[in-house]
C-alpha positions in Angstrom: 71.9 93.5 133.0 69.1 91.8 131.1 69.1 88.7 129.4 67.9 90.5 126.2 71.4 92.7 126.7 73.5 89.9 126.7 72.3 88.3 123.6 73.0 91.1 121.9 76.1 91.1 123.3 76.7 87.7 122.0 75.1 88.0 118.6 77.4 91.5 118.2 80.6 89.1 119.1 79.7 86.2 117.3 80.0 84.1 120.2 77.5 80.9 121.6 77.6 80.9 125.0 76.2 78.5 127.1 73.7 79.2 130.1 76.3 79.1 132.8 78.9 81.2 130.4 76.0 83.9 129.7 75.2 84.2 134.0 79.0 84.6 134.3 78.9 87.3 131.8 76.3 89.3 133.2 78.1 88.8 137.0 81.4 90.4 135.1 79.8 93.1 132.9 77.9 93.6 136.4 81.0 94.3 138.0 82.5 96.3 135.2 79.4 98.9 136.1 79.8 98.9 139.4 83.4 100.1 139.1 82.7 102.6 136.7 80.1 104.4 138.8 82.2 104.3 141.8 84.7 106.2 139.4 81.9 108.8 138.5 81.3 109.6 141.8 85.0 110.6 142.9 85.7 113.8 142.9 88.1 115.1 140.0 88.0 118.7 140.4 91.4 120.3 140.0 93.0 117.1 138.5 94.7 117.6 135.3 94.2 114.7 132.5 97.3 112.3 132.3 98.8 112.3 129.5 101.6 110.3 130.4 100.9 107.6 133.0 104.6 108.5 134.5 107.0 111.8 134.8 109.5 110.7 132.9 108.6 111.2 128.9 110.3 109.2 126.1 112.5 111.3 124.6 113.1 109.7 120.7 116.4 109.4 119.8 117.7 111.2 116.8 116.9 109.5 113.4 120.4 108.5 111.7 121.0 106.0 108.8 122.7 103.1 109.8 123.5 99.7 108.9 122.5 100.1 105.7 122.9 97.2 102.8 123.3 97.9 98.6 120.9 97.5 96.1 123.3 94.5 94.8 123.3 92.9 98.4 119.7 93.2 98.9 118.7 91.2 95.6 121.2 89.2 95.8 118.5 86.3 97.4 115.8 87.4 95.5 113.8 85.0 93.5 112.8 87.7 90.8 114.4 91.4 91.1 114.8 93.5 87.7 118.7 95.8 88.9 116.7 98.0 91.0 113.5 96.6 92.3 112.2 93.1 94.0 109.4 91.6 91.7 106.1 90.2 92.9 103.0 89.0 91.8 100.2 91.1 91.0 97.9 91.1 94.0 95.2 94.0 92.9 93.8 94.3 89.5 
């Protein structure tokens, strides 16, 4: 961890870190390194990817229409609304 890297760091993030911010920032990203070469050296042979970080899946529940309001009902508040469609202004040309 170099000071050249962490000004790049900080120019790519658009941040203005002071001295004491840009040593604390090296001691974490530091850290961050450490960890992930400890993790490199474990061994993962025979381990299967998670997919799921528990058992149990989410099943999705089955897709009914419900609780569903009018045409009439829903324009009823609307500021501008032709019978069948809510009016807005143009926002692309």
């Amino acid at each position: 961890m170099d000071d050249q890297l962490i000004s790049n760091l900080e120019k790519l993030a658009r941040l203005q870190l002071d001295d004491e911010e840009r040593t604390a920032l090296a001691g974490d990203l530091q850290k961050i390194l450490d960890m992930v070469d400890r993790l490199r050296q474990l061994n993962t042979d025979g381990v299967e990817p998670l997919v799921y970080l528990s058992d149990s899946q989410t099943t999705a529940r089955a897709d009914e229409v419900v609780g569903q309001v009018t045409t009439e009902a829903a324009l009823k508040n609307a500021p501008s609304h032709d019978d069948q469609f809510f009016r807005v202004p143009k926002v692309i040309e």
